[in-house]
Residue frames relative to the residue before (quaternion, step in Angstrom):
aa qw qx qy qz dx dy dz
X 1.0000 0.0000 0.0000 0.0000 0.00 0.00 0.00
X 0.3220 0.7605 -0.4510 0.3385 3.77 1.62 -0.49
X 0.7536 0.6151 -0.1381 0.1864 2.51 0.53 -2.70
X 0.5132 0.7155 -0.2951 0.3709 3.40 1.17 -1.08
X 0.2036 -0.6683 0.6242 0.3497 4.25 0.06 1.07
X 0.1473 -0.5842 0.7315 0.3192 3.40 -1.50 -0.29
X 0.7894 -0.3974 0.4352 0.1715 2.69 -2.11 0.98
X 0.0697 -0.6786 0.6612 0.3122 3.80 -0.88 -0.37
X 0.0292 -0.7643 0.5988 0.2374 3.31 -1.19 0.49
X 0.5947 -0.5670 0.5080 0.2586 2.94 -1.15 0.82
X 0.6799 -0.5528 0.4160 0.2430 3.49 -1.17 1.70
X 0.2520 -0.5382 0.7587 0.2669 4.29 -1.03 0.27
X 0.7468 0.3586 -0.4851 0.2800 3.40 -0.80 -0.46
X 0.4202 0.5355 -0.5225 0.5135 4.23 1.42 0.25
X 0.6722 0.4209 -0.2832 0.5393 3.91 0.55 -1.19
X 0.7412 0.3873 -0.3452 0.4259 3.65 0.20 -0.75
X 0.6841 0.4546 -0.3993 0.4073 3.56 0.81 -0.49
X 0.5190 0.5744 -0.4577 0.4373 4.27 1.44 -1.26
X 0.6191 0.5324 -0.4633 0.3443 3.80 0.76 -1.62
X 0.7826 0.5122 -0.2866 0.2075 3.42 0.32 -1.32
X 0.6038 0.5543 -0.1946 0.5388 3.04 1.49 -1.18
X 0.6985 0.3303 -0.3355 0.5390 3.81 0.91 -0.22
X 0.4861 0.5175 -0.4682 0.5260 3.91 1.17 0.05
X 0.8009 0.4786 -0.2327 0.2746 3.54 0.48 -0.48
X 0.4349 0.6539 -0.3046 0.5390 2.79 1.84 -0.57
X 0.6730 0.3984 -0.2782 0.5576 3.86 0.42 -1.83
X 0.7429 0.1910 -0.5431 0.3415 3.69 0.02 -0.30
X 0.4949 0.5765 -0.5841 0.2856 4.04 0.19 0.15
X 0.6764 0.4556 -0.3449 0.4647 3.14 0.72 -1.46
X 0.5953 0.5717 -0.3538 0.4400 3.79 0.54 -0.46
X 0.5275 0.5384 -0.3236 0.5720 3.80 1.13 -0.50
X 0.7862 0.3338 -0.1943 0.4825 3.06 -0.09 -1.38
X 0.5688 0.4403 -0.4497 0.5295 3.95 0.46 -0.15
X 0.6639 0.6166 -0.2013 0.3723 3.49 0.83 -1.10
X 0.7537 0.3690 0.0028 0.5438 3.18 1.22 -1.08
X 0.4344 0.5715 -0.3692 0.5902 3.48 1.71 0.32
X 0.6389 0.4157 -0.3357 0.5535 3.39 0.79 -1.47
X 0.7230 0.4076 -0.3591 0.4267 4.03 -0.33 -1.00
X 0.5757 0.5420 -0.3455 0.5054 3.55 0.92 0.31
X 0.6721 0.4292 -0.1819 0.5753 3.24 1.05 -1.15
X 0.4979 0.7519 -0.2011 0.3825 3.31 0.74 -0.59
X 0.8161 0.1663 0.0022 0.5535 2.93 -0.07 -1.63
X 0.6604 0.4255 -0.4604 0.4132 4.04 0.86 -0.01
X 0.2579 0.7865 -0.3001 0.4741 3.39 2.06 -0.43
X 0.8409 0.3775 -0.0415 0.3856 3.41 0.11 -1.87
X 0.2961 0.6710 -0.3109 0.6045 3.70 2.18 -1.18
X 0.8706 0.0942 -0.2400 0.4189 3.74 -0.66 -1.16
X 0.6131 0.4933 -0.4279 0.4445 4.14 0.47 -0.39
X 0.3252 0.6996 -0.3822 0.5087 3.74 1.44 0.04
X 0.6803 0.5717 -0.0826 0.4512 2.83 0.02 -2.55
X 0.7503 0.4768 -0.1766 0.4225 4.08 -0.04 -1.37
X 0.7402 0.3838 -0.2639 0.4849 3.60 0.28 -1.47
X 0.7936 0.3324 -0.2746 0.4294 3.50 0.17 -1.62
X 0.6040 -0.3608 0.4772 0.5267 3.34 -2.05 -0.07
X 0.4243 -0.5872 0.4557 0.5173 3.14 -1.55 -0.12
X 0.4076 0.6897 -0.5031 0.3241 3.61 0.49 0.38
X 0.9070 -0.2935 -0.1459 0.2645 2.83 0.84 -0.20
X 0.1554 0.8755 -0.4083 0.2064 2.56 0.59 2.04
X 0.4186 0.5337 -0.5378 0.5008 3.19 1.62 0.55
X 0.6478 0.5944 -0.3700 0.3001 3.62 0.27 -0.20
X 0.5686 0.4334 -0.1923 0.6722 3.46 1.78 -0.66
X 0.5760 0.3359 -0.5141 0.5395 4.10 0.69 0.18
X 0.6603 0.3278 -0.4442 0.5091 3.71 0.11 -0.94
X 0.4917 0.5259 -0.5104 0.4703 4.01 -0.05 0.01
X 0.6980 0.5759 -0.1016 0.4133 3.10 0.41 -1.42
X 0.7646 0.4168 -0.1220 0.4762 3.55 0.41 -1.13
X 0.5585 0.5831 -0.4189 0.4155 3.10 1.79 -0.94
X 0.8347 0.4670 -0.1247 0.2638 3.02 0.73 -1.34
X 0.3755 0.7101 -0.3051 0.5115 2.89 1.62 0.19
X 0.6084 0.6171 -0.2030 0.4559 3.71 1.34 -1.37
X 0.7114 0.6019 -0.1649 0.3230 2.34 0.82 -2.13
X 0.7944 0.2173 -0.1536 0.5460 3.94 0.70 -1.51
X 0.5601 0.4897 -0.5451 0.3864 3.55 0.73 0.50
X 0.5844 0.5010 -0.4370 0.4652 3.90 0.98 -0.41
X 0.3287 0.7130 -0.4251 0.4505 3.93 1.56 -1.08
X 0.8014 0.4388 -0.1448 0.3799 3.54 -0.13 -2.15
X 0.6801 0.5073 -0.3111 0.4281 3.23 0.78 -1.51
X 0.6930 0.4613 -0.2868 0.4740 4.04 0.58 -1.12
X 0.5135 0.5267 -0.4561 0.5008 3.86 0.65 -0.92
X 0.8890 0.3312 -0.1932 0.2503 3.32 -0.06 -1.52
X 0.5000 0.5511 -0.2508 0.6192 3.47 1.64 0.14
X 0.6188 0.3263 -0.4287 0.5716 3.75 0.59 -0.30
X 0.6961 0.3279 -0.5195 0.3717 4.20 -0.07 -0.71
């Protein structure tokens, strides 16, 4: 039963470490795609502001706006920092 070569197997933690290292990658590039749009977005929203309201007072509905923008991105930011 000695006689029997044995196989080598190659270590998991080489596969477990490429997976990770390519999971991380797709989520950056996902950020940054992510964070293009919420850019686009929110300068998007800036001119459709501009259009609907008077201009009297449509700086008053961006800073609304923007608040709230702050307001659930700090929301996102803490949620995702507390798990």
């Amino acid at each position: 039963m000695d006689d029997e070569p044995k196989l080598e197997e190659k270590p998991s933690h080489e596969d477990n470490s490429f997976r990770k290292i390519i999971n991380v990658a797709v989520v950056i590039m996902l950020v940054g795609l992510i964070f293009i749009a919420l850019l686009t977005f929110f300068f998007s929203m800036q001119e459709a502001i501009s259009v609907l309201f008077h201009p009297q007072y449509a700086p008053l509905i961006k800073a609304i706006f923007s608040l709230v923008i702050i307001g659930v991105g700090m929301y996102l930011v803490k949620m995702f920092l507390s798990i």
